[in-house]
C-alpha positions as CSV (number, residue, x, y, z in Angstrom):
1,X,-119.3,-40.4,-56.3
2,X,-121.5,-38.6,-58.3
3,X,-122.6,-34.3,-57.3
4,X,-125.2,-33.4,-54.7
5,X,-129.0,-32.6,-55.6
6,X,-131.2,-31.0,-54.1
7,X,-132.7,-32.6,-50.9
8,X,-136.1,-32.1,-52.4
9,X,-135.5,-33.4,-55.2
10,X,-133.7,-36.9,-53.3
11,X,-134.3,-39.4,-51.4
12,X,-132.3,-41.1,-48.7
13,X,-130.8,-43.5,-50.8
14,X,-130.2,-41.0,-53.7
15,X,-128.0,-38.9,-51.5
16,X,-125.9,-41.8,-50.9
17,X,-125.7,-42.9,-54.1
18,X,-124.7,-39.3,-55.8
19,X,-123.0,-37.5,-52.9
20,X,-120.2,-38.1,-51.1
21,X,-121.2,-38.4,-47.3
22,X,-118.5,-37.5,-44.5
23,X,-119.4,-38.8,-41.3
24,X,-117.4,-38.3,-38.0
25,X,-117.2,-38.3,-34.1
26,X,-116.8,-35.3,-32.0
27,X,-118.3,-33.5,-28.8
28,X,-119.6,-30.2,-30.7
29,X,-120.1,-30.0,-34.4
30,X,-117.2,-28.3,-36.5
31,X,-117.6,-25.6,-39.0
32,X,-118.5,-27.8,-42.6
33,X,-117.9,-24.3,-44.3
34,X,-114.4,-24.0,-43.4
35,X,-113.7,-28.1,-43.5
36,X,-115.1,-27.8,-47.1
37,X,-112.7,-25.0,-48.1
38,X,-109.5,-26.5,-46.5
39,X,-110.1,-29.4,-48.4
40,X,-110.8,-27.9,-51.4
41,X,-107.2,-26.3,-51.3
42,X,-105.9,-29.8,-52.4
43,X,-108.4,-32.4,-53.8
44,X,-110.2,-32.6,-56.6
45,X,-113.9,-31.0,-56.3
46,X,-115.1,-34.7,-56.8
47,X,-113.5,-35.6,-53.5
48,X,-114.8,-32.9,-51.2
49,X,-117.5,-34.5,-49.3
50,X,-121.5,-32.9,-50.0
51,X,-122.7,-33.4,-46.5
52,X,-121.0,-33.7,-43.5
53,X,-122.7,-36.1,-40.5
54,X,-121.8,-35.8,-36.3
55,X,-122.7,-38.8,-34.8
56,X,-122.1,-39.6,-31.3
57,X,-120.0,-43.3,-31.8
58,X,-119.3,-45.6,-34.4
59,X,-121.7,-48.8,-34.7
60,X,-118.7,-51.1,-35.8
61,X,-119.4,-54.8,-37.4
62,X,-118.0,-57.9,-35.5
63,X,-114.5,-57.7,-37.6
64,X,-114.1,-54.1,-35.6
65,X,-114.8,-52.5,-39.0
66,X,-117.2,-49.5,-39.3
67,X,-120.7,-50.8,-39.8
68,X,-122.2,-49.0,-43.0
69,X,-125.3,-50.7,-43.0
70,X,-125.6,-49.1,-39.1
71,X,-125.1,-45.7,-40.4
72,X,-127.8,-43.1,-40.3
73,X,-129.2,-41.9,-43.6
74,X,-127.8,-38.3,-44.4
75,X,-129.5,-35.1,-44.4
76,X,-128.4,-33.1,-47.2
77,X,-129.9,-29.1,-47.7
78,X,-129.9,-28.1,-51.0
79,X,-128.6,-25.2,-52.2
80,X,-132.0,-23.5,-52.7
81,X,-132.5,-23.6,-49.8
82,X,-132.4,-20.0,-48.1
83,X,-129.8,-19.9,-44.9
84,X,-128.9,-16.2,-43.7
85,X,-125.9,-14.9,-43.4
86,X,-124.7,-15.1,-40.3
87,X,-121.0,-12.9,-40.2
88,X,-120.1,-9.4,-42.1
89,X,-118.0,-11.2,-44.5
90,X,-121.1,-14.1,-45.2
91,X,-123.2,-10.5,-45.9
92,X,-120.4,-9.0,-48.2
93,X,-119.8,-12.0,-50.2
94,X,-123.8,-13.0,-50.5
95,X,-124.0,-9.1,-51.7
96,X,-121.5,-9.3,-54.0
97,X,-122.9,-12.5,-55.6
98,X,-126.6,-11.0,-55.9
99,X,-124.5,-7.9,-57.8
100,X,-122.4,-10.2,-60.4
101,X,-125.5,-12.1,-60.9
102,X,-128.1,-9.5,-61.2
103,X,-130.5,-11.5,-58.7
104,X,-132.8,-9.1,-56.7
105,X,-133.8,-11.7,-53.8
106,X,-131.8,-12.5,-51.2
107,X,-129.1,-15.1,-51.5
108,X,-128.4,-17.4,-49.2
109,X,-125.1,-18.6,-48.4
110,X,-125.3,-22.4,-49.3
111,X,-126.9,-21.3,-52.4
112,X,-124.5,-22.7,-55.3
113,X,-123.2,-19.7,-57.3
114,X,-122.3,-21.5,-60.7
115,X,-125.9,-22.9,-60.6
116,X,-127.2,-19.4,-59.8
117,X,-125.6,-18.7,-63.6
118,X,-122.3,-17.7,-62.5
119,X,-119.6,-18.9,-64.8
120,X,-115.5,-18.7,-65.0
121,X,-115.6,-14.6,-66.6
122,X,-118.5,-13.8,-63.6
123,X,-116.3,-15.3,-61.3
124,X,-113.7,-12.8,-62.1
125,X,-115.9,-10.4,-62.2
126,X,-116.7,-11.8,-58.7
127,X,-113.2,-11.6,-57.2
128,X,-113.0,-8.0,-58.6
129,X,-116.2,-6.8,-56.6
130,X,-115.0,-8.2,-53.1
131,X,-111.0,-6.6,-53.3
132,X,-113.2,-2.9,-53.7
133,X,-114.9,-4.2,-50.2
134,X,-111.6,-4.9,-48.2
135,X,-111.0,-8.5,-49.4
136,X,-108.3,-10.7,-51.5
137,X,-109.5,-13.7,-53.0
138,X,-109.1,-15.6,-56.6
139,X,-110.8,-17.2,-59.0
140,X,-109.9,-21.0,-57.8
141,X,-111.0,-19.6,-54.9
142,X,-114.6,-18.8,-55.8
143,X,-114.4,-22.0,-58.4
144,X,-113.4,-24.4,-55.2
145,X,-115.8,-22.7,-52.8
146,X,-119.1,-22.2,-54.6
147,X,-120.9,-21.4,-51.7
148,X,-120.8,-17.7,-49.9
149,X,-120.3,-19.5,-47.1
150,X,-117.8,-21.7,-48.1
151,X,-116.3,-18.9,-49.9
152,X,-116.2,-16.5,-47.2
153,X,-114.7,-19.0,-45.0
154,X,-111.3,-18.7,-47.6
155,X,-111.3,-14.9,-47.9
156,X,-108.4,-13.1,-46.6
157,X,-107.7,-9.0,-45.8
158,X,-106.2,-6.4,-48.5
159,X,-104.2,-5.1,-46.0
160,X,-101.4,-7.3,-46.3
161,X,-101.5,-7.6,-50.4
162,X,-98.8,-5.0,-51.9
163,X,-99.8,-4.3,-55.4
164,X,-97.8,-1.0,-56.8
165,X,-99.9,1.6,-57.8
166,X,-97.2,3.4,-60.0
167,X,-97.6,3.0,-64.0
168,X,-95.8,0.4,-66.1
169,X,-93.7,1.6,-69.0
170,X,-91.2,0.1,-71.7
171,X,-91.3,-3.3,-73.2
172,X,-93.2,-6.6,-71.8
173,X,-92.4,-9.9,-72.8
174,X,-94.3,-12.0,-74.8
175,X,-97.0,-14.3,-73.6
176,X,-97.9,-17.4,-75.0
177,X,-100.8,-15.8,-76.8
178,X,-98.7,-12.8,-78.2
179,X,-96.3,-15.3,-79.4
180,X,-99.5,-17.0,-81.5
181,X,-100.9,-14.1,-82.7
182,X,-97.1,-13.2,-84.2
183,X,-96.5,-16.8,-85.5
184,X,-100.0,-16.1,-87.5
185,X,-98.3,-13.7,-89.4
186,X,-101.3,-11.8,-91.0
187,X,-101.0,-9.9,-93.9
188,X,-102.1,-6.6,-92.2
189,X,-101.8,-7.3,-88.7
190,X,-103.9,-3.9,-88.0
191,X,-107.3,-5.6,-88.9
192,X,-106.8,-7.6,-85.6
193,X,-108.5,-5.3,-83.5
194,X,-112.1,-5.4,-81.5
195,X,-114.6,-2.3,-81.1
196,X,-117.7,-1.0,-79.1
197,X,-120.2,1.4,-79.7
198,X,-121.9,2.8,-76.9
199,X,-124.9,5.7,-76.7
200,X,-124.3,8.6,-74.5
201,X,-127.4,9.9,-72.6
202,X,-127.8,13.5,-74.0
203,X,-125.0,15.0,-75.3
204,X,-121.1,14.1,-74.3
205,X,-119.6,16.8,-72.0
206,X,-116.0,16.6,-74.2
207,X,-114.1,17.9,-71.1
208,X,-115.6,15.3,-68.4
209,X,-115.2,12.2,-71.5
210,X,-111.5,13.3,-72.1
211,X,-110.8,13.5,-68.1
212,X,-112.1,10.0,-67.7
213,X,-110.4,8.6,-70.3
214,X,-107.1,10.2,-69.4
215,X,-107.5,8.6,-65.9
216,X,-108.3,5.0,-67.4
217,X,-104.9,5.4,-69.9
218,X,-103.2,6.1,-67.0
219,X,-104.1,3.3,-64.9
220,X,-104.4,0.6,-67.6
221,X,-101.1,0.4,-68.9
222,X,-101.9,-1.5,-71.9
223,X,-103.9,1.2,-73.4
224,X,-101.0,2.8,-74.0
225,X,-99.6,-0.2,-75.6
226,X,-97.6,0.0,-79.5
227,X,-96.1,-2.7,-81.2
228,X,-92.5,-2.3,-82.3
229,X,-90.6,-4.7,-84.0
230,X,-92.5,-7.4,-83.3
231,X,-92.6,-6.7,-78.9
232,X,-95.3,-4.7,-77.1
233,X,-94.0,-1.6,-75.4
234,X,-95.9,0.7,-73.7
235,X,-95.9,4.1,-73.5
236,X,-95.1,6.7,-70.6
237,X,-98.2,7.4,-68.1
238,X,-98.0,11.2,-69.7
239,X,-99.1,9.7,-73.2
240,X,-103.2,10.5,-74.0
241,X,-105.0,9.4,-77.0
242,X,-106.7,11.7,-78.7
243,X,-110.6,11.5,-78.8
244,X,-111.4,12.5,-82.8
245,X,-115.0,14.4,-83.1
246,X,-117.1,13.3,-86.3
247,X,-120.6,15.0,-87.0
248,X,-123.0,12.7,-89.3
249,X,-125.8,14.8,-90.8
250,X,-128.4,11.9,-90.7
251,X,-128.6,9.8,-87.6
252,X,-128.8,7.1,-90.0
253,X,-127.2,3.2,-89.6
254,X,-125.4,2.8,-92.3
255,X,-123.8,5.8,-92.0
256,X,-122.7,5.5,-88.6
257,X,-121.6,1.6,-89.7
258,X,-119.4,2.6,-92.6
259,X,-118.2,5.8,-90.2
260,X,-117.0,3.1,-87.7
261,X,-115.6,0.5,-90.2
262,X,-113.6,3.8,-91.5
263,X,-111.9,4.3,-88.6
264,X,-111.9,0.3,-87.4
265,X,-109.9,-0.1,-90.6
266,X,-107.1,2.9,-90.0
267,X,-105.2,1.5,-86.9
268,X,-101.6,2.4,-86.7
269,X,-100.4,0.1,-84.7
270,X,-96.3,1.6,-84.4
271,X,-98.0,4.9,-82.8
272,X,-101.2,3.7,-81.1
273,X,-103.3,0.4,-80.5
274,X,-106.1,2.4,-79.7
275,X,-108.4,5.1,-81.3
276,X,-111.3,6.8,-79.6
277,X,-113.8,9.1,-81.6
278,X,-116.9,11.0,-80.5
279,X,-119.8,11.1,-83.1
280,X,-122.5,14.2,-83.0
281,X,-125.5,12.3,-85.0
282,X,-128.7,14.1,-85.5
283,X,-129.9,14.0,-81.9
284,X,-127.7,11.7,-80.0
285,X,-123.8,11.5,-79.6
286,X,-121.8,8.3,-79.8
287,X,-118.9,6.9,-78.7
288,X,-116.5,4.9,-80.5
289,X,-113.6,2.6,-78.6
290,X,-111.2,1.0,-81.1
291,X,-108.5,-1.0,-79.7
292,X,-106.0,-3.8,-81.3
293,X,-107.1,-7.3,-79.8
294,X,-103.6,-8.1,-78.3
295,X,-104.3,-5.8,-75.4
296,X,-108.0,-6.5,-75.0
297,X,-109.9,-9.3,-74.8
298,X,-113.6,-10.0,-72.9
299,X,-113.0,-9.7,-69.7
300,X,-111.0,-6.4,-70.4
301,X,-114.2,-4.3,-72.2
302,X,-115.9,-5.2,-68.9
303,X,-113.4,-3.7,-67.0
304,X,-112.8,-0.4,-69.5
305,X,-116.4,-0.4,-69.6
306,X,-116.8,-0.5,-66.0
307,X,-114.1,2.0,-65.5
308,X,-115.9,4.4,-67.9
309,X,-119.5,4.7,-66.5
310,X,-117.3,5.4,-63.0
311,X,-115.0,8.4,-64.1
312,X,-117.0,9.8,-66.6
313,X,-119.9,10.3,-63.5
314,X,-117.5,11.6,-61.3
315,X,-116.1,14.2,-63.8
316,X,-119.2,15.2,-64.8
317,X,-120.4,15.7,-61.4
318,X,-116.9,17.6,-61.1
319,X,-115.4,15.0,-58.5
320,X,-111.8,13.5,-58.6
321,X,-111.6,11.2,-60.4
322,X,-111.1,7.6,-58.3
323,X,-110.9,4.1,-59.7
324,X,-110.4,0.9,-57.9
325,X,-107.1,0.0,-57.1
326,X,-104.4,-1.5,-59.8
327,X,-104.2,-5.2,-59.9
328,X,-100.9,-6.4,-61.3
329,X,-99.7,-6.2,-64.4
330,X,-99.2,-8.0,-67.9
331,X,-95.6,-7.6,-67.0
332,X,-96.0,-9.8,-64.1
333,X,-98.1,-12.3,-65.7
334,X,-95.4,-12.6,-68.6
335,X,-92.9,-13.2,-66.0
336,X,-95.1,-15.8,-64.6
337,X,-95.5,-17.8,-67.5
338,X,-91.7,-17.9,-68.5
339,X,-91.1,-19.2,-65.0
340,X,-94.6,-21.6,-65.5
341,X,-93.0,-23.4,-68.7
342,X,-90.1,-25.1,-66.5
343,X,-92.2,-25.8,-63.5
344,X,-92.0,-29.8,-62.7
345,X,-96.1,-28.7,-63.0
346,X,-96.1,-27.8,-66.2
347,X,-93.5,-30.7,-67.1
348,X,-96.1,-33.1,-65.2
349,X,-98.9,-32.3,-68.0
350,X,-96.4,-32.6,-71.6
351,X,-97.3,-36.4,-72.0
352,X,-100.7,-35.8,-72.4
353,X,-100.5,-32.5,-74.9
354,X,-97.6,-35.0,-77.0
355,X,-100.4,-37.4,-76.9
356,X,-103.0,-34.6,-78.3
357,X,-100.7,-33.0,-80.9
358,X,-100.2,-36.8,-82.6
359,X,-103.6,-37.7,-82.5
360,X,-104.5,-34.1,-84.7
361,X,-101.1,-34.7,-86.9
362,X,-103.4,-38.0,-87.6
363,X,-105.6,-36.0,-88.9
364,X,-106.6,-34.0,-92.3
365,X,-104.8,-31.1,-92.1
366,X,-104.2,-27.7,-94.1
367,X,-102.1,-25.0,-94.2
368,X,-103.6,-22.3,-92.1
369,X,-101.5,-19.6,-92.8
370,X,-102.4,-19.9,-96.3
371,X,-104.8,-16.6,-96.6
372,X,-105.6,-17.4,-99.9
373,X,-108.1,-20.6,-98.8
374,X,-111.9,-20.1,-99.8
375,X,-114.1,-20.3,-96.4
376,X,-117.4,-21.3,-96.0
377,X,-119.7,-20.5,-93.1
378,X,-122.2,-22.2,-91.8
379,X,-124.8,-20.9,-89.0
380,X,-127.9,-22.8,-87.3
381,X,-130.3,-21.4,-84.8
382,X,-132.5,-23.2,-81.8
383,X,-135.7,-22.7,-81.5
384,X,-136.5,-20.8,-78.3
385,X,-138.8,-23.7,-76.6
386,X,-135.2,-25.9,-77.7
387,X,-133.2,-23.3,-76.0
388,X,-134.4,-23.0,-72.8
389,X,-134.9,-26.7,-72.6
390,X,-131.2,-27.0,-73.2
391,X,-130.4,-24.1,-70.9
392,X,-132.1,-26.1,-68.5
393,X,-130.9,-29.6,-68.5
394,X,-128.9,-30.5,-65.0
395,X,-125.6,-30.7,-66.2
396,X,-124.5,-30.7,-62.8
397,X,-125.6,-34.1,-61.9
398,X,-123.7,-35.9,-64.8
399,X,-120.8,-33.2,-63.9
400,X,-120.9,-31.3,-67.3
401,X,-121.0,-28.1,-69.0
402,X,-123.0,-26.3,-71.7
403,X,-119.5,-26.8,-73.8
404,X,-119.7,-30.6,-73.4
405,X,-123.0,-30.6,-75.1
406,X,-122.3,-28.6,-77.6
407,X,-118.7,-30.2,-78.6
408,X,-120.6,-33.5,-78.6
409,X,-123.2,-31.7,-80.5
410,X,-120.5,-30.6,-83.2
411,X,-118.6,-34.3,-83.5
412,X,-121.9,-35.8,-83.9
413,X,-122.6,-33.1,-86.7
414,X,-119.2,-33.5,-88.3
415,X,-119.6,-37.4,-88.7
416,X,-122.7,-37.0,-89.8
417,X,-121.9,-34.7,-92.9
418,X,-118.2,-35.3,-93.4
419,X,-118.5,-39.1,-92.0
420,X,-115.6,-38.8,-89.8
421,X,-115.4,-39.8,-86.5
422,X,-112.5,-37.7,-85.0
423,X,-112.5,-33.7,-85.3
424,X,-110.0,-31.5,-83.9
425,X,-111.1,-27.9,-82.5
426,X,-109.5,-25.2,-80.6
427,X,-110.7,-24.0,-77.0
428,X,-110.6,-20.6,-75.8
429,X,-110.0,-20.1,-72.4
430,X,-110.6,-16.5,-70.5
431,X,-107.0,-17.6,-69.3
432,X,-106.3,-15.3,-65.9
433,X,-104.5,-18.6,-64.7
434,X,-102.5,-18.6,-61.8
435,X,-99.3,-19.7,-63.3
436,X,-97.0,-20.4,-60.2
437,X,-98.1,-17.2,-58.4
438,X,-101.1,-15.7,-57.1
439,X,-101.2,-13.0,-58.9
440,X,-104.5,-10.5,-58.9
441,X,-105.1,-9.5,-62.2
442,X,-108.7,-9.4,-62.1
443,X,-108.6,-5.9,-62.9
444,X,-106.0,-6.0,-65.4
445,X,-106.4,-4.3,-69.2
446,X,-104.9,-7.0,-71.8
447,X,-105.1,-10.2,-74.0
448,X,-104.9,-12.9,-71.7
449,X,-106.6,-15.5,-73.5
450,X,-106.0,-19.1,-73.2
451,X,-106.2,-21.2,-76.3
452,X,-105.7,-25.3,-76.8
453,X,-106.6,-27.8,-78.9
454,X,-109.1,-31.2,-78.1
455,X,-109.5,-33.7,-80.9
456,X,-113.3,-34.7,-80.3
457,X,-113.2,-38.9,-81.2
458,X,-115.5,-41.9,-81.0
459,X,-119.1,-40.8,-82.3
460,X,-119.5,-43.8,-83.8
461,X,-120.6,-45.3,-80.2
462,X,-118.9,-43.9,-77.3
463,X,-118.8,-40.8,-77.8
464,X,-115.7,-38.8,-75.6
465,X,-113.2,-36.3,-75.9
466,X,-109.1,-36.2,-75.5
């Protein structure tokens, strides 16, 4: 069965045809919401019916079978369709969408939040926003759900979700993507780092910036992160980094550019993965964040930065300073994953990934840890009319994402130039799994990224990926 669209945009014989129809007996109607999230617990979204029908009986054939041709047609509501909330946690959850979305009309609650815009990282961002009102939910949550309704139907209280609050110190094991970054073995390591560069409105109050930063250190136990022989170890809670003050005498961009690459490039990463430096330019101050990639990644600088416009408002207003609660740690998602590679689950999927790794051993291959290989780079732009056509297309209907047009996009591309039909790329993944455990680490500071490979095949027809 293909996905549900919109009623307005079906007919009656459309909504059988592309949605999967539930129909049922019973004296009262029962509540679809919940129904739809139960059953999402354990089958595939595919498999979760669209629209659920009461009917009083069963017309049944003369073989005693259930007459389909007797059935009524089904009355589907799309999801742009505006229903109210009707309970607290139907208003909390709608709210929370409209703020991760940046929508300023009311939501309603069978509205679909992935075709709203949400994706997998504003789905995080998501979970994070309901556990500061009271709740505890998680990403497959919100993925499975969709709808407020449906979603509020699966959330569950704080109260009974025990997440220490004390700092982490010493050494964490190595995560899958540690263990890759390691196994690159670059020839200065220190260049692996990511940065920001943000505009402070008048000039920075030094005391208030160095109180919120101490308070984000302290909570984010990654930030005080150092590499030492090869193993991340972080540092005691009563560690601080030092925020360096630099004064440019023109407010000029390639001053402040080669300022930043200056200290980008100057990352010790045995005493510190971070560095923080306030810049005085002519008539604005600036703020640089420096910090090695394996403690950061996306989802991370959201946090931090989130964390930031927070306690740097409450010190300067001279308030305690008070951050959401600690998720759990990169500790606890390292443990995870060394018990995740000998679950039977994990076990389950190794066919298919021995499968993957022959088909790109098939393949032309180079060394890539030779640093010494000339690149070439290559970069194409869309028009904007081409753009927002493509923005627009329903993927949802054919069940795809932007990423399986644009893969297809890149095979097609790659046979044409290199006239090839098989290409093998690597994936990044937000990663955030849950590995075994339900873990909340929405909140959590670190490099959690996912990465595997998908050998892209077939473009001289049939065009499909492995």
């Amino acid at each position: 069965m293909g996905p549900a669209i919109p009623a307005s945009r079906q007919t009656a014989a459309e909504v059988r045809k592309n949605t999967l129809v539930l129909y049922y007996t019973a004296s009262e109607a029962i509540d679809e919401a919940a129904l739809s999230a139960f059953m999402a617990g354990s089958l595939a979204d595919y498999m979760v019916p669209g629209v659920f029908m009461r009917l009083e009986t069963m017309s049944h054939n003369v073989n005693g079978k259930i007459d389909r041709k007797a059935l009524p047609d089904p009355v589907i509501h799309g999801s742009r369709d505006y229903v109210a909330p009707e309970t607290d946690a139907e208003r909390d959850v709608v709210g929370a969408m409209a703020k991760v979305l940046g929508v300023g009309e009311p939501l309603g609650v069978t509205q679909d939040f992935f075709e709203l815009g949400g994706d997998s990282i504003k789905a995080i961002r998501l979970v994070s926003t309901l556990r500061n009102l009271g709740y505890a939910s998680a990403v497959v949550d919100v993925m499975k759900a969709r709808t407020a309704r449906a979603l509020a139907a699966a959330l569950s209280s704080l109260a009974g979700e025990a997440v220490s609050q004390e700092p982490l110190e010493g050494e964490v094991a190595d995560t899958a993507i540690f263990a890759f970054f390691k196994d690159l073995n670059y020839p200065d390591p220190a260049y692996f780092n990511q940065s920001t560069l943000l505009t402070v409105h008048g000039r920075a109050d030094r005391g208030a910036l160095r109180r919120a930063m101490e308070a984000i250190v302290c909570q984010h136990d990654m930030l005080r992160a150092v590499i030492r022989e090869g193993h991340l170890y972080v540092r005691p809670a009563s560690e601080t980094h030092q925020i360096e003050e630099y004064t440019l005498e023109a407010d000029e961009t390639g001053a402040i550019q080669a300022l930043c690459e200056e200290i980008q490039s100057h990352l010790d990463i045995e005493r510190s993965l971070v560095r923080l430096a306030l810049i005085h330019a002519e008539e604005r101050d600036l703020f640089f964040l420096t910090a090695h990639h394996t403690i950061v990644d996306g989802v991370s600088w959201r946090v931090w930065m989130d964390d930031l416009e927070t306690a740097y408002g409450q010190a300067l207003r001279g308030a305690e300073i008070r951050l959401p609660a600690k998720t759990h740690t990169n500790r606890d998602y390292a443990e995870a994953m060394k018990d995740y590679r000998s679950s039977y689950t994990l076990s389950m999927e190794l066919p298919y990934w021995k499968g993957v790794e022959a088909r790109m051993l098939a393949l032309d291959t180079s060394d890539n840890k030779d640093f010494t290989r000339h690149f070439d780079s290559l970069s194409v732009a869309m028009t904007e009319s081409d753009t927002e056509a493509f923005l627009k297309t329903r993927l949802n209907v054919l069940r795809l994402e932007i990423n399986d047009l644009l893969l297809t996009a890149l095979g097609q591309g790659y046979r044409k130039v290199f006239g090839r039909d098989a290409v093998s790329v690597s994936m990044e993944g937000h990663g955030r799994e849950e590995l075994g455990r339900r873990l909340s680490i929405d909140r959590a500071i670190g490099w959690f990224t996912s990465i595997y490979p998908v050998v892209l095949e077939g473009f001289t027809g049939d065009t499909k990926a492995t």
